[in-house]
Backbone bond lengths (Angstrom), bond angles and torsions (degrees), N, CA, C in turn:
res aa  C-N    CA-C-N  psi(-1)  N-CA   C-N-CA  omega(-1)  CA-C   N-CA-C  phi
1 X - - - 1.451 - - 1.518 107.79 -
2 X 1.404 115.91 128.61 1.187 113.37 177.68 1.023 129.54 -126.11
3 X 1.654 124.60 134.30 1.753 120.67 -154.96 1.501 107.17 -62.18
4 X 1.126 132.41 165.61 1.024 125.22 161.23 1.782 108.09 -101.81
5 X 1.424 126.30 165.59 1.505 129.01 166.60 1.428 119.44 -46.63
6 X 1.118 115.39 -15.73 1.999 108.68 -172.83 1.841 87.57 -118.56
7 X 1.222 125.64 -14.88 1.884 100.66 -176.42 2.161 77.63 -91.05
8 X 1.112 134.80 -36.68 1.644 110.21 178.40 1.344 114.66 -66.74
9 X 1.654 126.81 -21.78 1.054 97.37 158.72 1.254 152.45 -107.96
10 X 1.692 102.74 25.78 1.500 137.07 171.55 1.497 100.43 -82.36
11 X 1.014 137.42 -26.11 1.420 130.47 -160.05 1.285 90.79 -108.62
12 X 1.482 131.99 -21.72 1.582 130.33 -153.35 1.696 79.24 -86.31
13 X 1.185 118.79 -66.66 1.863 126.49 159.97 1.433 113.08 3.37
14 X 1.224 106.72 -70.39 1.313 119.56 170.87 0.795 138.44 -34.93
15 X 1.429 109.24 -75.57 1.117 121.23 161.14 1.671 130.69 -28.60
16 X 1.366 110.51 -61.98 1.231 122.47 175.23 1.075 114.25 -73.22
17 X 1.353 142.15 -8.66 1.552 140.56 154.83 1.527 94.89 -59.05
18 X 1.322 113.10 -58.49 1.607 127.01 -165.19 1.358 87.83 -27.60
19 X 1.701 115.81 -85.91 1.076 146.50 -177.31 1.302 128.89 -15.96
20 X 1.641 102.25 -58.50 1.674 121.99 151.74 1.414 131.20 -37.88
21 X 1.426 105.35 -55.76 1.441 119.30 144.13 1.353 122.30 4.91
22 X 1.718 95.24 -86.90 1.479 116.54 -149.66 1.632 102.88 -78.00
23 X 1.349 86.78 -34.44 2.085 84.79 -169.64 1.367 88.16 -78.41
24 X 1.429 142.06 -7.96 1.612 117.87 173.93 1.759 92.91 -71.27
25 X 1.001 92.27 -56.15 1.795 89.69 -151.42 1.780 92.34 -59.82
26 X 1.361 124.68 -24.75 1.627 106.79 -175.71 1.313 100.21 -89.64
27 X 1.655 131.67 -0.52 1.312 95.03 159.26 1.886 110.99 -101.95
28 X 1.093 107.08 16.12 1.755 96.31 -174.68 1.866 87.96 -89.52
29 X 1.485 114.89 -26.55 1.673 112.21 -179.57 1.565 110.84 -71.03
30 X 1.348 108.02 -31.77 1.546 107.10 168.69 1.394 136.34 -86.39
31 X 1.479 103.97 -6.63 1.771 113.78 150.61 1.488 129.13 -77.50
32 X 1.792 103.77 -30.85 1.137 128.44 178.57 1.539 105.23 -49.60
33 X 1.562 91.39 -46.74 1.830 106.86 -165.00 1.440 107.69 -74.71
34 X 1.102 113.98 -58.01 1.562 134.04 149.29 1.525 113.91 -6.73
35 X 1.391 119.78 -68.09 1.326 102.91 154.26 1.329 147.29 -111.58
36 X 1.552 98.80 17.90 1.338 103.22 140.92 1.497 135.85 -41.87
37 X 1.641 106.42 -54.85 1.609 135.79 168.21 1.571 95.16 -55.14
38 X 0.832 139.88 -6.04 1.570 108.02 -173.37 1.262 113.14 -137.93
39 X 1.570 109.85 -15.30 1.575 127.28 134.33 1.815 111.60 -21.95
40 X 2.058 86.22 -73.81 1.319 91.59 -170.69 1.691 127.72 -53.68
41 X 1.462 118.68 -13.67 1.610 121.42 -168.24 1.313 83.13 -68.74
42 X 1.821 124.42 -62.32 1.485 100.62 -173.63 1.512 138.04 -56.66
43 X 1.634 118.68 -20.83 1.211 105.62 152.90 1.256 123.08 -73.76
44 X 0.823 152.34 -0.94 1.173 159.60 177.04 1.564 111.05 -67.95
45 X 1.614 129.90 -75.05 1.186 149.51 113.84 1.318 93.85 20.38
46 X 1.409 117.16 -102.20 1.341 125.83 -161.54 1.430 109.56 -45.96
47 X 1.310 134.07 -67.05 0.763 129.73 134.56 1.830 133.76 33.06
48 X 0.850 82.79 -83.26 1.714 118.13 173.79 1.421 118.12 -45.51
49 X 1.154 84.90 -64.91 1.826 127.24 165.14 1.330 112.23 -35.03
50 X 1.598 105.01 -67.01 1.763 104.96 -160.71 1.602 92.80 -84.31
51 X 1.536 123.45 -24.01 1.179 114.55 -164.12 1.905 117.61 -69.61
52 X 1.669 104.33 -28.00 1.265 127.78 162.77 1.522 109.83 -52.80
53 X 1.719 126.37 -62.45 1.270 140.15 -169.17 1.580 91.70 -67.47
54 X 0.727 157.84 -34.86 1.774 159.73 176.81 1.345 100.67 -45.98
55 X 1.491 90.11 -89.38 1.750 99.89 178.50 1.384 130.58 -75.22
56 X 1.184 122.25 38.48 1.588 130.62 159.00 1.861 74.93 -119.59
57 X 1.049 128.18 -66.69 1.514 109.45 -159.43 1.939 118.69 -48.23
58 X 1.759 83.46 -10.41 1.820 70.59 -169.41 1.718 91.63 -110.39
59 X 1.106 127.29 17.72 1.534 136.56 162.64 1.429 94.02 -77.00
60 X 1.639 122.16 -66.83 0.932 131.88 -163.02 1.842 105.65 -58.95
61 X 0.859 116.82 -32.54 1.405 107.74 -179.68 1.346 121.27 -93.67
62 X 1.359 120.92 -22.28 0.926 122.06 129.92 1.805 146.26 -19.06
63 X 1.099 71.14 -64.86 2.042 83.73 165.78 1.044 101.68 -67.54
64 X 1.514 140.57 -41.18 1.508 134.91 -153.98 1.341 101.41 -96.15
65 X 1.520 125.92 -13.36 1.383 122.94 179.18 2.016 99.21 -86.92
66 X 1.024 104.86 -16.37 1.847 115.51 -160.95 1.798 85.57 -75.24
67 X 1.350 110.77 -57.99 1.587 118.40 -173.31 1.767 113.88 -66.86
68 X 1.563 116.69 -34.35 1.474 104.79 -157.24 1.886 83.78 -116.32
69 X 1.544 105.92 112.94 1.777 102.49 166.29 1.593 108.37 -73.41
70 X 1.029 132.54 -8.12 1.481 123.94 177.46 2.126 93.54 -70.13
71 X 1.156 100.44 -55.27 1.428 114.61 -153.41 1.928 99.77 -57.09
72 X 1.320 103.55 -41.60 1.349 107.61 157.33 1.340 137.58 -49.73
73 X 1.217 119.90 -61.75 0.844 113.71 139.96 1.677 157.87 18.57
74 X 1.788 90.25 -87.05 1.085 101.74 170.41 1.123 132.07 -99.83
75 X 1.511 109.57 7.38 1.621 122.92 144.85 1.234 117.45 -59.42
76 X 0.902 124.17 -67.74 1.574 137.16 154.63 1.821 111.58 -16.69
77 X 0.785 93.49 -63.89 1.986 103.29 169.13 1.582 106.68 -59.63
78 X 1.171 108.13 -23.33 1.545 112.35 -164.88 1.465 99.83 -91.92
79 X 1.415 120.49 -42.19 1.320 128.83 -178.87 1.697 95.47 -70.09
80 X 1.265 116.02 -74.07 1.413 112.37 -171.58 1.968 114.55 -26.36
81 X 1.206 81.28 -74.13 2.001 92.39 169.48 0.980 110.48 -36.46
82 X 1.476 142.69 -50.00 1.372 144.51 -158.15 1.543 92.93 -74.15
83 X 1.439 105.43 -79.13 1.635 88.42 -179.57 1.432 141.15 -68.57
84 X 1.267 109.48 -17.17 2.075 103.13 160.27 1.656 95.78 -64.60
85 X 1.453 124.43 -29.85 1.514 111.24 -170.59 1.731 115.59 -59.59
86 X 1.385 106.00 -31.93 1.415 146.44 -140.07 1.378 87.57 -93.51
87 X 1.730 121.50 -55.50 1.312 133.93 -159.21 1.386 114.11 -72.10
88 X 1.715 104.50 -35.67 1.311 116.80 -162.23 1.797 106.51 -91.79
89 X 1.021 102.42 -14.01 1.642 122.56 -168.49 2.047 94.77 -82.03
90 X 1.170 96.76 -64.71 1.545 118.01 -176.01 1.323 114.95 -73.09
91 X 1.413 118.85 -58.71 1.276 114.07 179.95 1.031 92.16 90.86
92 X 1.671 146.07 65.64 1.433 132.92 -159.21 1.616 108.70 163.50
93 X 1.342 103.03 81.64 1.576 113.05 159.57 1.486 110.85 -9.19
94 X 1.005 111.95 -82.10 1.230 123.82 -158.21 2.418 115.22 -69.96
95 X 1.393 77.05 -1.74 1.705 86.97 168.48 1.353 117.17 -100.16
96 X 1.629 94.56 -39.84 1.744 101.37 173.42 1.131 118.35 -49.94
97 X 1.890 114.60 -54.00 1.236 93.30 175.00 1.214 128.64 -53.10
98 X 1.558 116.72 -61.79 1.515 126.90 176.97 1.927 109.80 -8.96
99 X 1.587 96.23 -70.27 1.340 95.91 179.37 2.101 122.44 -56.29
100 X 0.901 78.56 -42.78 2.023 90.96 169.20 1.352 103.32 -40.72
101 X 1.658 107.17 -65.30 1.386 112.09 177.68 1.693 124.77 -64.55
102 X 1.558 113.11 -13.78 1.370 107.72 -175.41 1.881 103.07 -101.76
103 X 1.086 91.62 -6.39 1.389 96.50 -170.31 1.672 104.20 -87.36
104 X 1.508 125.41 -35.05 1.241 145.90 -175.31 1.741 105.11 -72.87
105 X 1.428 92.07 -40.63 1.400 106.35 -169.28 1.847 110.92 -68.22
106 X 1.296 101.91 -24.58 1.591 118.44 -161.46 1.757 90.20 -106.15
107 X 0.624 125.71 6.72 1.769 130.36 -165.86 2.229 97.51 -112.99
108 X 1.577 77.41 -51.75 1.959 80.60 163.10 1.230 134.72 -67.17
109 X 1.253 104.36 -34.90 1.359 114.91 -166.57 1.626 93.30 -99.89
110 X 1.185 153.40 0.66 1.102 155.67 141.27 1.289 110.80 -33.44
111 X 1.523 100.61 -80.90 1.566 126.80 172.04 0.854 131.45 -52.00
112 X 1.908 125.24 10.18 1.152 136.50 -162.01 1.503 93.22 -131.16
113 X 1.516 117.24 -26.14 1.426 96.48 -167.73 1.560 129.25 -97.36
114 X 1.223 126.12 157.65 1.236 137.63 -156.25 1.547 113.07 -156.96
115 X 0.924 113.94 178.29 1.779 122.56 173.24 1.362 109.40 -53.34
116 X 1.800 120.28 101.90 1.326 114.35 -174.23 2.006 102.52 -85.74
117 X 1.182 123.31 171.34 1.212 118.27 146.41 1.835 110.29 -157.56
118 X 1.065 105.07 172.51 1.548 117.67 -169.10 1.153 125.43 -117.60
119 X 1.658 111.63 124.19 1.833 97.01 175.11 0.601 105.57 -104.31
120 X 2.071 121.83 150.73 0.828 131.86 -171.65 1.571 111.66 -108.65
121 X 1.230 133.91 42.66 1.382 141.13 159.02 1.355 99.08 -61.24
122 X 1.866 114.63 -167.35 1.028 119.24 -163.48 1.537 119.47 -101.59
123 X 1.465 119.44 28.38 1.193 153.11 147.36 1.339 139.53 -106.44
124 X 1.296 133.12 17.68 1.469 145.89 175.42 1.844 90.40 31.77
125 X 0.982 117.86 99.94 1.524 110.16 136.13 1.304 134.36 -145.93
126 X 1.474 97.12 163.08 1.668 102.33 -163.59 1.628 107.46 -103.32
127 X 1.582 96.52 138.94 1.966 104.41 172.29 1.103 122.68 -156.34
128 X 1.619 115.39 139.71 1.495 129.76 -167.85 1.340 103.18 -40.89
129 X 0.942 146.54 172.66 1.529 171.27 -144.06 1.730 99.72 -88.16
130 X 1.403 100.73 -65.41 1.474 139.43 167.36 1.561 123.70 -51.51
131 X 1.545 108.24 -9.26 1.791 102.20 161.44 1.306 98.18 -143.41
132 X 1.209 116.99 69.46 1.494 105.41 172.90 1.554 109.12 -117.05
133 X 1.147 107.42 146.59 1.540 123.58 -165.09 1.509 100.71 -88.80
134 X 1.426 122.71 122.10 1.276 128.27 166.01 1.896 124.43 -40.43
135 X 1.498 78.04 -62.76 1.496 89.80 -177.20 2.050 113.13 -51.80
136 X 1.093 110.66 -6.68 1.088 99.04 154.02 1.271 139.31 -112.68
137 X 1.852 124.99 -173.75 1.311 115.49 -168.51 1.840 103.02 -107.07
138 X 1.005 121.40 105.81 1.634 123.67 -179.40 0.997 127.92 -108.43
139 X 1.516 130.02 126.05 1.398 162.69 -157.30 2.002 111.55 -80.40
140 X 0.836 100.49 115.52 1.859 95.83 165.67 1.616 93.32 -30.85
141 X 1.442 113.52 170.19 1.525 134.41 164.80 2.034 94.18 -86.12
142 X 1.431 100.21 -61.84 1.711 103.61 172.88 1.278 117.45 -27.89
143 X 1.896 114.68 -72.56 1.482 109.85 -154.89 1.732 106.43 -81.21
144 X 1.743 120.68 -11.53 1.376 97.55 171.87 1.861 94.09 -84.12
145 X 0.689 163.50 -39.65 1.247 158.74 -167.96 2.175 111.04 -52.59
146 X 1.471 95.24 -50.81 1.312 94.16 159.61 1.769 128.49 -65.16
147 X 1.248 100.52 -36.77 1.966 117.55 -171.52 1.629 87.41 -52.39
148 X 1.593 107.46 -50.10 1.445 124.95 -166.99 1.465 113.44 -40.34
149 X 1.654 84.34 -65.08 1.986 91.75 178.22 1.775 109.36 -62.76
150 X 0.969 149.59 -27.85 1.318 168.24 -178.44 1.475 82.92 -59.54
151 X 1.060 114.52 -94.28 1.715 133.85 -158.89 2.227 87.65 -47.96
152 X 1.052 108.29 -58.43 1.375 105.34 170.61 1.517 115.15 -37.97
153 X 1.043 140.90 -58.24 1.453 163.93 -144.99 1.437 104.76 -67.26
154 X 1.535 89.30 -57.24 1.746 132.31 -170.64 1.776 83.92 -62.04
155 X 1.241 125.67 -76.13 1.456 130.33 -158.15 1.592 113.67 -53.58
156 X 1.430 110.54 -35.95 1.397 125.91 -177.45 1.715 117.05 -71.00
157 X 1.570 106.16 -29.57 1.318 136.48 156.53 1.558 127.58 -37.08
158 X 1.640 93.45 -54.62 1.451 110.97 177.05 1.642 107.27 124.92
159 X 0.825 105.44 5.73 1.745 108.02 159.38 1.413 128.65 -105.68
160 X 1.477 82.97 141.26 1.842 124.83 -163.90 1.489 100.52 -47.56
161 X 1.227 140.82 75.08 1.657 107.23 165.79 1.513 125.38 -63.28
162 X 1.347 118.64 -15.67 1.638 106.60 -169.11 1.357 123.77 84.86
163 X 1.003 121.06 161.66 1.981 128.68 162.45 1.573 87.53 -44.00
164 X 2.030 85.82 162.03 1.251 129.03 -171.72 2.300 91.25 -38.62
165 X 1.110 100.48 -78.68 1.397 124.60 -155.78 1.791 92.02 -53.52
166 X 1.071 132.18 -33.36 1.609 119.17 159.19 1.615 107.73 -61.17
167 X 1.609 112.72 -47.55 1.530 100.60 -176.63 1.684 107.34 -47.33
168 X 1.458 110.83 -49.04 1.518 106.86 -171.03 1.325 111.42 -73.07
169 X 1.336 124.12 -1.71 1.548 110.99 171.03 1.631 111.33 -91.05
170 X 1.346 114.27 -32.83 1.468 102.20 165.38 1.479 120.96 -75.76
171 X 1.190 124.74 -22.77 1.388 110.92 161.95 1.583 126.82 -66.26
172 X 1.279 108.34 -45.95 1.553 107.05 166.97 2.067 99.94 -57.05
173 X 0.876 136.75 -23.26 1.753 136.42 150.71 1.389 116.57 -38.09
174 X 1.420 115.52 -36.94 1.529 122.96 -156.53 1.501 88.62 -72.02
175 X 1.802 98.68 174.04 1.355 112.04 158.01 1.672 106.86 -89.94
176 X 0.812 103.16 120.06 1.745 120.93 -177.38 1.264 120.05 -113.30
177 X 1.199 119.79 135.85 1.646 123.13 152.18 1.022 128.25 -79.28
178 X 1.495 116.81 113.70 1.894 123.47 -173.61 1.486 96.51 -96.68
179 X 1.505 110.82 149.77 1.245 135.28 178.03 1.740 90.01 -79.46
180 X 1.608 99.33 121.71 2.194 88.44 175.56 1.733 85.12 -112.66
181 X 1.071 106.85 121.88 1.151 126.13 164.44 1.649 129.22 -80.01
């Protein structure tokens, strides 16, 4: 059986519709992804952020558990409870503790927290109220956290943020709250 010239180039048609097809839909999956990825720099960032504000808060409570034996204490009560709470819930050694430890852990970092804010030099960092360096320019904990979701919003949208150091140039863009010292 032999094709004739117009059924090869009905099928050749085809084909390349086929074809057309696929690279539409793989590029609407690779924009999709696209800003997915650039979504993710701001969690990332953020991220960063709260993970810094954690552990100065549980330094900070720390110290305050070192000075007040009541306050000890009742971390200690807090941990205990957490994990018989943990134990009795689960039925599971190994949860009780978990909870003991998350419960102890959340008891510090309680006692640690205070008015965070953020500098925005070329290291993002975060500090209690109580060590903050003049010479710099510092951000509410709130309004970079909002700029954040914004700049998030923006990325999910379909806009480019760029490397780290573009993210920090549109945030220093935002409307922000500066610490006036």
């Amino acid at each position: 059986m032999k094709f004739s010239w117009e059924e090869t180039v009905i099928h050749l048609k085809q084909d390349l519709s086929s074809i057309e097809d696929v690279a539409l839909a793989t590029a609407r999956n690779i924009d999709v992804l696209r800003r997915e990825i650039e979504s993710l720099k701001i969690d990332i960032i953020k991220n960063n952020l709260e993970e810094q504000r954690k552990s100065e808060a549980r330094q900070r409570g720390l110290s305050l558990l070192n000075k007040d034996r009541r306050a000890m204490q009742a971390g200690l009560a807090v941990g205990i409870g957490s994990a018989i709470w943990g134990g009795l819930l689960n039925k599971d050694a190994f949860s009780a503790l978990n909870a003991g430890i998350a419960g102890f852990d959340g008891l510090i970092q309680g006692l640690g927290e205070t008015r965070w804010y953020v500098s925005l030099t070329n290291k993002m960092v975060v500090a209690p109220q109580d060590r903050i360096n003049p010479q710099v320019n510092w951000v509410t904990w709130g309004s970079i956290t909002t700029a954040l979701e914004k700049l998030k919003r923006e990325a999910l949208s379909g806009e480019r943020l760029g490397n780290f150091d573009s993210v920090l140039m549109k945030l220093r863009q935002e409307t922000l709250v500066y610490l006036r010292l």
